[in-house]
C-alpha positions in Angstrom: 0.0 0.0 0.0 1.3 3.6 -0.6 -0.3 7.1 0.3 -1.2 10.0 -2.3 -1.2 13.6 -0.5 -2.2 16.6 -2.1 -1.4 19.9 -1.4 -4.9 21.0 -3.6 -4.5 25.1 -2.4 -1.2 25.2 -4.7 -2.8 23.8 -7.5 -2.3 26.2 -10.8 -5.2 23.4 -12.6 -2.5 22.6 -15.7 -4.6 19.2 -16.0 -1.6 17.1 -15.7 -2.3 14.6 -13.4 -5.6 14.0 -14.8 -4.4 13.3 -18.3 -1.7 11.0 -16.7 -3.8 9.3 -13.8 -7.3 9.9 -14.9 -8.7 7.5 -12.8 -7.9 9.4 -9.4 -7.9 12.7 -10.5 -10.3 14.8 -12.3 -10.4 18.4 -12.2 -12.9 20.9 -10.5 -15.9 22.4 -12.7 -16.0 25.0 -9.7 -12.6 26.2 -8.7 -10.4 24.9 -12.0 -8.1 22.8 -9.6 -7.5 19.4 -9.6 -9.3 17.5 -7.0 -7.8 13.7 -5.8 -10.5 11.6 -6.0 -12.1 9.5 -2.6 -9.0 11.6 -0.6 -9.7 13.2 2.9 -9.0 16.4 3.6 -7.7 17.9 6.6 -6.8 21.4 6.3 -6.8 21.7 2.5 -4.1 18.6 2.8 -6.0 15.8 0.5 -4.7 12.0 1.5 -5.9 8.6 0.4 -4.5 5.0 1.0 -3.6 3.5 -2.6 -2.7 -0.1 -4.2 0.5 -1.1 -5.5 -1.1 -1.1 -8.9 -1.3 2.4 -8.3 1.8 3.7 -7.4 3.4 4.0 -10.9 1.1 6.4 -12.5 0.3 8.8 -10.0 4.5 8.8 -9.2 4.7 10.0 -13.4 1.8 12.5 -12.4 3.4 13.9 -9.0 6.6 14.3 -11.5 4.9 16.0 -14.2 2.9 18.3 -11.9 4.4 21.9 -12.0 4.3 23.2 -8.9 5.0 19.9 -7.2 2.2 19.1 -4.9 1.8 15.6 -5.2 3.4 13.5 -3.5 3.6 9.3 -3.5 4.8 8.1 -0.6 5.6 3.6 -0.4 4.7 2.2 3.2 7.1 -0.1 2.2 10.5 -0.1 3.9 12.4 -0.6 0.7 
């Protein structure tokens, strides 16, 4: 298992994480920013528990995001 958090205030909305991982990310029809799908948010922090299956697309998105707000972290040791 591996965490996504989501630092959604910085978002700028350049659509890049949806276009790379467009099943947990779409972007907002209200606010233009892209919103991490089933996450919980405390304090405009978005997290949400993910598979291993996972873990490789939404590390290309958290790479290709501009400003940097994604962030994949493994549970695993190694």
């Amino acid at each position: 298992m591996a965490q996504i958090i989501h630092y959604r205030e910085k978002c700028i909305g350049c659509n890049a994480c949806v276009e790379i991982a467009f099943d947990r990310w779409r972007m907002s029809k209200k606010d233009g920013k892209a919103t991490l799908l089933k996450a919980k948010n405390k304090k405009g922090i978005y997290t949400i528990t993910i598979s291993e299956d996972e873990v490789a697309v939404n590390k290309l998105a958290a790479k290709n995001c501009p400003p940097k707000i994604i962030k994949v972290i493994n549970s695993h040791p190694y």
